[in-house]
C-alpha positions as MATLAB code, in Angstrom:
seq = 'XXXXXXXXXXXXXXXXXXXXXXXXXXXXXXXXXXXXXXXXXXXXXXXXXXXXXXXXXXXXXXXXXXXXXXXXXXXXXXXXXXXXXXXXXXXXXXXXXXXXXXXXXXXXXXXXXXXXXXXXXXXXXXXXXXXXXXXXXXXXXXXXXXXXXXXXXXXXXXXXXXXXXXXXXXXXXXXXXXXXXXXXXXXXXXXXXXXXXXXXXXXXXXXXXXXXXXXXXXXXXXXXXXXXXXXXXXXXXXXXXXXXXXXXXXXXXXXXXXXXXXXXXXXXXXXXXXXXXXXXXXXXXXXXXXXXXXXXXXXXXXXXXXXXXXXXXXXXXXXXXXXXXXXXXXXXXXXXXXXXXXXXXXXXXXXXXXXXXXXXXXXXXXXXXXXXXXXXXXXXXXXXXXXXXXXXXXXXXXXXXXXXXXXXX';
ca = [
     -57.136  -20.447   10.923;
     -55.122  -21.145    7.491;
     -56.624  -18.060    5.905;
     -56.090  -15.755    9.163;
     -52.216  -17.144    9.102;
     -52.166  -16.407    5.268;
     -52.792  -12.414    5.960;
     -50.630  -12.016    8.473;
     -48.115  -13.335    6.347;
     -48.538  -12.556    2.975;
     -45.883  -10.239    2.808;
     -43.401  -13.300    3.222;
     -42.419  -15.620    0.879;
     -43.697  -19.229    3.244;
     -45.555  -21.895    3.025;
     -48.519  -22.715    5.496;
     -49.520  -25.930    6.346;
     -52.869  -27.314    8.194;
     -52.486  -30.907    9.376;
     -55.705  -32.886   10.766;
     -55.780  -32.048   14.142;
     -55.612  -28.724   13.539;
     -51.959  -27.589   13.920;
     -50.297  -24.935   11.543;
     -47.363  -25.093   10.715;
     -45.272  -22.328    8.805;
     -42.174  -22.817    7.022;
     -40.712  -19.407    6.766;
     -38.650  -19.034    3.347;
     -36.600  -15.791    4.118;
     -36.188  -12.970    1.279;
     -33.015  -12.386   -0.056;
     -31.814   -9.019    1.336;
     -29.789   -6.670   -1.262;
     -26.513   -7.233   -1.464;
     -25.875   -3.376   -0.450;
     -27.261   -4.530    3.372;
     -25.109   -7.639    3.679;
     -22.349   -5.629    2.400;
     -22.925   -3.006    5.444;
     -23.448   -5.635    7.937;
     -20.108   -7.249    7.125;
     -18.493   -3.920    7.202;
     -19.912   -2.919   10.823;
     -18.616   -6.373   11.794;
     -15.139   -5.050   10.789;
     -15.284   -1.894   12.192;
     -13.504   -1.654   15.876;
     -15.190   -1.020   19.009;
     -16.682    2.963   20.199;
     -13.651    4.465   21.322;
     -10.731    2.336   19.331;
      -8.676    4.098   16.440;
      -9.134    2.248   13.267;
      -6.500   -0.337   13.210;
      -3.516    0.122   10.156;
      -4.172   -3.578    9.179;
      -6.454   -6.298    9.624;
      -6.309   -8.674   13.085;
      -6.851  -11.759   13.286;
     -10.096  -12.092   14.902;
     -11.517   -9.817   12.051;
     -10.153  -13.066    9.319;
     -12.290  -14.928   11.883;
     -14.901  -12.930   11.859;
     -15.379  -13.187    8.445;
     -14.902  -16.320    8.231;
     -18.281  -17.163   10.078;
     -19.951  -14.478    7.725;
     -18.665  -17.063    5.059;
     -21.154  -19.773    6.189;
     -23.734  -18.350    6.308;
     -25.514  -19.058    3.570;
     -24.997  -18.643   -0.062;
     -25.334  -14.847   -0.521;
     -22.838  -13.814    2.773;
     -20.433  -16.217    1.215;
     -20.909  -14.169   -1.977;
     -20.199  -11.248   -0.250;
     -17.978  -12.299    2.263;
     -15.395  -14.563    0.426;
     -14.047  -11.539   -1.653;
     -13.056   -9.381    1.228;
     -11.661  -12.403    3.315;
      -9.160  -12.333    0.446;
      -8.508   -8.851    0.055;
      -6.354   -8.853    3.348;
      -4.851  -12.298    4.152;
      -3.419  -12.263    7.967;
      -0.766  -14.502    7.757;
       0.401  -16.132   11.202;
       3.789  -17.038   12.654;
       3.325  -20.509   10.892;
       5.845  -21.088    8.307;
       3.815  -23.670    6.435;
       0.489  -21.164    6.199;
       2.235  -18.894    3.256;
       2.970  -22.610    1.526;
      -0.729  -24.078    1.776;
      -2.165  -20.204    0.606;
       0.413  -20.802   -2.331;
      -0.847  -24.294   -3.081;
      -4.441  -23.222   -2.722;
      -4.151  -20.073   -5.362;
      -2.469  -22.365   -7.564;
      -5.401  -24.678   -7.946;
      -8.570  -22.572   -7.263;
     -11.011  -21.669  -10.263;
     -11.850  -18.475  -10.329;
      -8.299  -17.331   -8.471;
      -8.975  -16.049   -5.680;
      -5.526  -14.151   -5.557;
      -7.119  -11.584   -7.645;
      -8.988  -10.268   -4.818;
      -5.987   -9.684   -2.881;
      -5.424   -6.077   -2.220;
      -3.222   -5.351    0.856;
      -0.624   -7.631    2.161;
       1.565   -8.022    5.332;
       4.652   -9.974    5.457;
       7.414  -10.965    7.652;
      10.392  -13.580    7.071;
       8.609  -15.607   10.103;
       6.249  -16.684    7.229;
       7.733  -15.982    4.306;
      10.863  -16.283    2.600;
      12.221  -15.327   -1.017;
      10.929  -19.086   -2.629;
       7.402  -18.389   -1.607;
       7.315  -15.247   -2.267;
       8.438  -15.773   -5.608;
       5.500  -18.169   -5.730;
       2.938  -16.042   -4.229;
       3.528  -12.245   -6.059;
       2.424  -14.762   -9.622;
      -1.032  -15.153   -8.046;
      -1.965  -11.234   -6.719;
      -1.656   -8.918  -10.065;
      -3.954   -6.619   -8.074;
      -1.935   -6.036   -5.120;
      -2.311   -2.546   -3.987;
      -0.916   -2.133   -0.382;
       3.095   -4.032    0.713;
       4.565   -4.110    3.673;
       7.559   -6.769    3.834;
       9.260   -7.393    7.231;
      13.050   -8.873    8.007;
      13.081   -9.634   11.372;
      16.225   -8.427   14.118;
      16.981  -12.424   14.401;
      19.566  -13.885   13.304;
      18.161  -16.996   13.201;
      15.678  -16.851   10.792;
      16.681  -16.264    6.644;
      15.718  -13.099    5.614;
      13.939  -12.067    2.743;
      16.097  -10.548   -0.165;
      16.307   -8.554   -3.132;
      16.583  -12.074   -5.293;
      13.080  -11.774   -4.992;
      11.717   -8.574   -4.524;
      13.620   -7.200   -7.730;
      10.916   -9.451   -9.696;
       8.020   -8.228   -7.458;
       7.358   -4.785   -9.024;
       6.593   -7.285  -12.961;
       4.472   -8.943  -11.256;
       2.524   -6.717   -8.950;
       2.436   -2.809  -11.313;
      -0.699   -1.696   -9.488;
       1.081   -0.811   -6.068;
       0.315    2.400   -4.621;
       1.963    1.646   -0.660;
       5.142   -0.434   -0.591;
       6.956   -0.582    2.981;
      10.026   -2.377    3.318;
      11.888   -2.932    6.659;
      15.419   -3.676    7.300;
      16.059   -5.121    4.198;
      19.433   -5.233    1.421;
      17.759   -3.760   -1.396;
      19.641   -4.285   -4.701;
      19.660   -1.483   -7.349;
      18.146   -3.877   -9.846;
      14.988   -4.108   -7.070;
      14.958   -0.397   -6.916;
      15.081    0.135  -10.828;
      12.123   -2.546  -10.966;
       9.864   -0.886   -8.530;
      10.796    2.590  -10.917;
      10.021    0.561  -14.234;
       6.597   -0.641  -13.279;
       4.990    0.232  -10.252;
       3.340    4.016  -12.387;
       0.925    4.176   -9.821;
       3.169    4.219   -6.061;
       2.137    6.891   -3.918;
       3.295    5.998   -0.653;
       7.383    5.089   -0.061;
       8.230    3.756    3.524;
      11.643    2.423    3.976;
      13.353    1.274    7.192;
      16.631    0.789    8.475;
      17.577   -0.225    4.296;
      21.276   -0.932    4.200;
      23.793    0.481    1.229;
      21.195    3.002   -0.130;
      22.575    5.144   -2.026;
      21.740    8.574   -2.114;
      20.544    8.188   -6.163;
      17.337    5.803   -5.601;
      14.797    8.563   -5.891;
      15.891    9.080   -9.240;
      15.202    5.696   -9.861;
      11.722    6.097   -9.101;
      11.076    9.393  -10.704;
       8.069    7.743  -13.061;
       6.403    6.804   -9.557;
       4.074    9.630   -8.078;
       5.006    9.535   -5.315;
       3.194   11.256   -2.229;
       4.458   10.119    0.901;
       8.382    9.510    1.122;
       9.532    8.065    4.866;
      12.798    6.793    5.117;
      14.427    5.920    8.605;
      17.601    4.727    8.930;
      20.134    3.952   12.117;
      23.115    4.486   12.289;
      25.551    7.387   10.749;
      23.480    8.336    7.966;
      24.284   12.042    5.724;
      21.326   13.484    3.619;
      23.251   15.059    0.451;
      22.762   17.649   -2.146;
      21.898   15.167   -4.772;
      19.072   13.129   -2.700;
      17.204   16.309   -1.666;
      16.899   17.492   -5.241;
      15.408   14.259   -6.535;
      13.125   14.854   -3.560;
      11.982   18.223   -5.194;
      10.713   16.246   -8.269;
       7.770   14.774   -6.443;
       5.392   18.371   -6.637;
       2.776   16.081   -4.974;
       4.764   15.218   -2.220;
       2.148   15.725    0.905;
       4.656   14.346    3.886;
       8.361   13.935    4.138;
       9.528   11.895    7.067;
      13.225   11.928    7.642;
      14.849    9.923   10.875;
      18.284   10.037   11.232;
      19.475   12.169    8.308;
      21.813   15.018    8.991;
      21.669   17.855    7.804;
      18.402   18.147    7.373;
      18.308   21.590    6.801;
      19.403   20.892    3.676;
      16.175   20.257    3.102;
      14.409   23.861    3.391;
      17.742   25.503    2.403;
      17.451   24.209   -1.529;
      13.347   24.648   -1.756;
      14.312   28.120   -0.233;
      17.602   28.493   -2.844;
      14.792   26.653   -6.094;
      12.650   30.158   -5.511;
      13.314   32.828   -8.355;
      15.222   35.646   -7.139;
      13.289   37.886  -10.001;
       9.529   37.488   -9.325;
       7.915   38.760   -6.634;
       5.074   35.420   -5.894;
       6.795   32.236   -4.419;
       6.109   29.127   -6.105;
       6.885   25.760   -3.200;
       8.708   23.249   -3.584;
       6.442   20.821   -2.809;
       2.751   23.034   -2.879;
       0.685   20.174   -1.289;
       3.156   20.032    1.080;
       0.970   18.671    4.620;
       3.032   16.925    7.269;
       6.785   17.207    7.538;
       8.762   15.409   10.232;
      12.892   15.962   10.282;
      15.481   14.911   13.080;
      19.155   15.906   13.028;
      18.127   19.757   12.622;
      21.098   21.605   14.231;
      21.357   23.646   10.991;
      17.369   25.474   10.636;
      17.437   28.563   12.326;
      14.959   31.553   12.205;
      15.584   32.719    8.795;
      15.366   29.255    6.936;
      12.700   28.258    8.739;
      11.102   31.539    8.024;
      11.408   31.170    4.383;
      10.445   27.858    4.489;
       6.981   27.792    5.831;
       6.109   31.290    3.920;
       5.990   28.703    0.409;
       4.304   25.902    2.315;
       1.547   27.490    3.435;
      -0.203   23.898    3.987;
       1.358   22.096    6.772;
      -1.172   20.190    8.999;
       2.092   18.491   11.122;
       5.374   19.510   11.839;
       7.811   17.816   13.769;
      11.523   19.025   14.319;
      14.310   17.832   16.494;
      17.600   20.435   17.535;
      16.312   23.432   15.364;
      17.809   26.550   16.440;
      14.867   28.502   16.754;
      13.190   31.569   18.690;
      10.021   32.776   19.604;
       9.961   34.727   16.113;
       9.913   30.992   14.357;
       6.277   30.887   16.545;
       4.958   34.191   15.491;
       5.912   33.130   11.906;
       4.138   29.779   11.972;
       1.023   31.778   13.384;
       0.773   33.921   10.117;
       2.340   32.000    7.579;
       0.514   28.303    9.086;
      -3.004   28.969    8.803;
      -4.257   24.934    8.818;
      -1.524   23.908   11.454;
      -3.029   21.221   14.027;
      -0.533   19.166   15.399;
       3.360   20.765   16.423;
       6.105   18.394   18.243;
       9.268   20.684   18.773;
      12.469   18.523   20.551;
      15.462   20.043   21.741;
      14.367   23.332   20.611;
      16.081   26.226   23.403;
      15.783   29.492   22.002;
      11.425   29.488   22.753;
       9.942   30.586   25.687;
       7.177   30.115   27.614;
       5.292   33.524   26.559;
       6.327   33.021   23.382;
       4.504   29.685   23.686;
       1.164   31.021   24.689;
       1.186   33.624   22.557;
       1.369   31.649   19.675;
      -1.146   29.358   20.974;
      -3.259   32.068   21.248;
      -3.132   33.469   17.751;
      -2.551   30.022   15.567;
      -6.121   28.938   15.740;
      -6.094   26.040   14.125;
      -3.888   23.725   16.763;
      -4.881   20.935   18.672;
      -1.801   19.339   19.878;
       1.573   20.330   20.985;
       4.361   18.588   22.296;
       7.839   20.610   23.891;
      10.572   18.093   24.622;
      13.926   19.324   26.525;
      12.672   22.730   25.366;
      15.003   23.891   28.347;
      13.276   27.782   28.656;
       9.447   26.432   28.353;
       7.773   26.152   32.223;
       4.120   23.975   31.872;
       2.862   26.415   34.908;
       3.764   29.483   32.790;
       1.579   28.452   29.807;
      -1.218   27.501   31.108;
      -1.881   27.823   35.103;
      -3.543   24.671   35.849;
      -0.686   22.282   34.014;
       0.714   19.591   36.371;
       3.863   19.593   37.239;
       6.372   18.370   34.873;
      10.327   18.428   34.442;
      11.147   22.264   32.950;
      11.617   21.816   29.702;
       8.288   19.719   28.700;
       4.925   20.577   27.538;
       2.219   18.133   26.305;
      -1.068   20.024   25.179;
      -4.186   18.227   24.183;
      -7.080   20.315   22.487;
      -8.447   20.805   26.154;
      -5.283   22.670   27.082;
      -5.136   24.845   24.194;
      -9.018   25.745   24.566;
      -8.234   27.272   28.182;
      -5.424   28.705   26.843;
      -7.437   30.658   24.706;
     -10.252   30.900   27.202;
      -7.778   32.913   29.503;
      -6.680   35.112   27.138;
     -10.159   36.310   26.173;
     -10.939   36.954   29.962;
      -7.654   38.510   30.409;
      -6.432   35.712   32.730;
      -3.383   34.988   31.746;
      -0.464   33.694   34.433;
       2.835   35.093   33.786;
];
């Protein structure tokens, strides 16, 4: 019996045992699996459910999660204990930020090093501990820092984020909402942070329209700045804009006028030379509001040296059905249009374009007061006049109609 249980498992590492009344018993001493499996394993455990976008940040039940990987045994701890670090999800507990604080301050090796991406809000933080905590992270890649609407709770300030770029140089994503930030902050993140792609600012008070020049060692490729309230987008601010040739998507909310943006990339093209060089030749996803000021011709010009745009979203333009046409030659990689406030298209001039930009797979009309649903595609349900939602569905039967030659209006 002890030989017949020793081939059937010689391929594992156990050990086989006879006692005197005949009983075997095997103690099973599992391989180690490579590190490359665990790795994956931990990974699918991360990953969210069939059918759910990836999330922009970790939840909480993922810390969990790995958490339990943690103990394991030995080699998931190994494996495990690094990426619990890389994205800390802090809680509304105002003494979890201290005892993180107090652990990196003690733990051999430091275990801050492994932090990568961090989320914070002034429910959890405020300028002492942060002070405290951006000593411990050199490697900090990803920011996003939080003031919250109430009143009640101290926000967090430039007195500390003005040391933050020293101590952190390897950001490449900083987000900062509804915060003061001081020029000395601003001239900081310019100094040291060589490697910041990605620029997200929100509802920033007393920004001056000078800061991108601050930050003209930073490459960046992503610039979003929203702002409420009364806010003017001047001559000066888009041209430090035009520095960043790897610029891939501008996001503008509340800034008026933002045709000022395509008018000076269209006014930075040599009158003399018959090929266009862009403004910004990477140029993928542009998003502007307050846009009273684009009509045809600008527009026109515009997306002839920006050949590349994936997304475009305008609010107020003063545009026609030639705009459409244009975007349909000029736009060969187009997917996604959202058009607000837009009256001079119409509802052939819709499906037309539909039918010849190829690459689209959503479109969005809002208060687009000459656009009928019915008249673009037949089977549309019935919405106000003036709105059009189009998933990739839509836009297939679109196209499906005009190849059978049934097309309604």
């Amino acid at each position: 019996m002890k030989r017949y249980a020793e081939e059937l498992l010689q391929h594992e590492r156990s050990t086989i045992q006879v006692k005197p009344d005949g009983t075997v018993i095997i103690t099973p001493h599992l391989q180690q699996l490579p590190n490359e499996i665990l790795a994956r394993i931990i990974h699918y455990i991360l990953e969210p459910e069939p059918g759910m976008s990836q999330p922009d940040s970790r939840g909480v039940c993922d810390q969990l999660d790995l958490c339990e990987c943690t103990l394991v045994n030995k080699q998931f701890y190994a494996i495990a204990y690094p990426l619990l670090w890389r994205e800390p999800v802090l809680e509304f507990d105002p003494t979890q930020l201290q005892r993180i604080n107090d652990y990196l301050a003690t733990k051999e090796p430091p275990m801050g090093h492994y932090v990568r991406k961090l989320s914070l809000d002034n429910h959890a933080c405020n300028d002492t501990e942060l002070l405290l905590l951006m000593r411990h992270i050199p490697h900090l890649e990803t920011l996003s820092i939080e003031n919250s609407p109430d009143d009640h709770l101290p926000p967090m300030t430039s007195r500390s984020l003005q040391h933050l770029p020293h101590h952190c140089s390897h950001l490449t994503s900083l987000t900062l909402s509804r915060i003061h930030l001081s020029e000395a902050a601003i001239r900081a993140i310019g100094e040291h942070c060589h490697q910041l792609t990605d620029l997200i600012f929100n509802i920033i008070t007393d920004l001056k329209d000078d800061f991108l020049s601050a930050l003209s060692n930073c490459p960046l490729k992503k610039i979003r700045i929203c702002h409420i309230g009364e806010r003017i987008l001047t001559e000066k601010l888009v041209m430090d804009m035009t520095r960043f040739q790897d610029l891939a998507e501008l996001n503008l909310t509340i800034y008026e006028p933002s045709g000022l943006i395509m008018t000076i990339a269209n006014n930075l093209q040599p009158k003399n030379k018959t090929a266009v060089d862009p403004c910004w030749p990477r140029l993928q996803v542009l998003n502007l509001e307050c846009c009273d000021d684009i009509d045809d011709a600008t527009f026109i010009c515009f997306i002839k040296t920006h050949p590349h745009l994936e997304f475009l979203r305008l609010d107020g333009a003063n545009l026609t059905n030639a705009s459409l046409d244009a975007m349909a030659v000029s736009l060969r990689g187009l997917r996604r249009v959202m058009l607000n406030n837009v009256s001079g298209i119409s509802s052939g001039g819709v499906r037309r374009w539909i039918q010849n930009c190829q690459g689209l797979v959503f479109v969005e009309f809002r208060q687009c007061d000459q656009i009928v649903g019915r008249d673009v595609l037949e089977t549309y349900n019935d919405e106000p006049r003036g709105f059009l939602d189009l998933n990739e569905d839509d836009i297939f039967k679109i196209r499906r109609a005009q190849g059978t030659g049934n097309v309604h209006g």
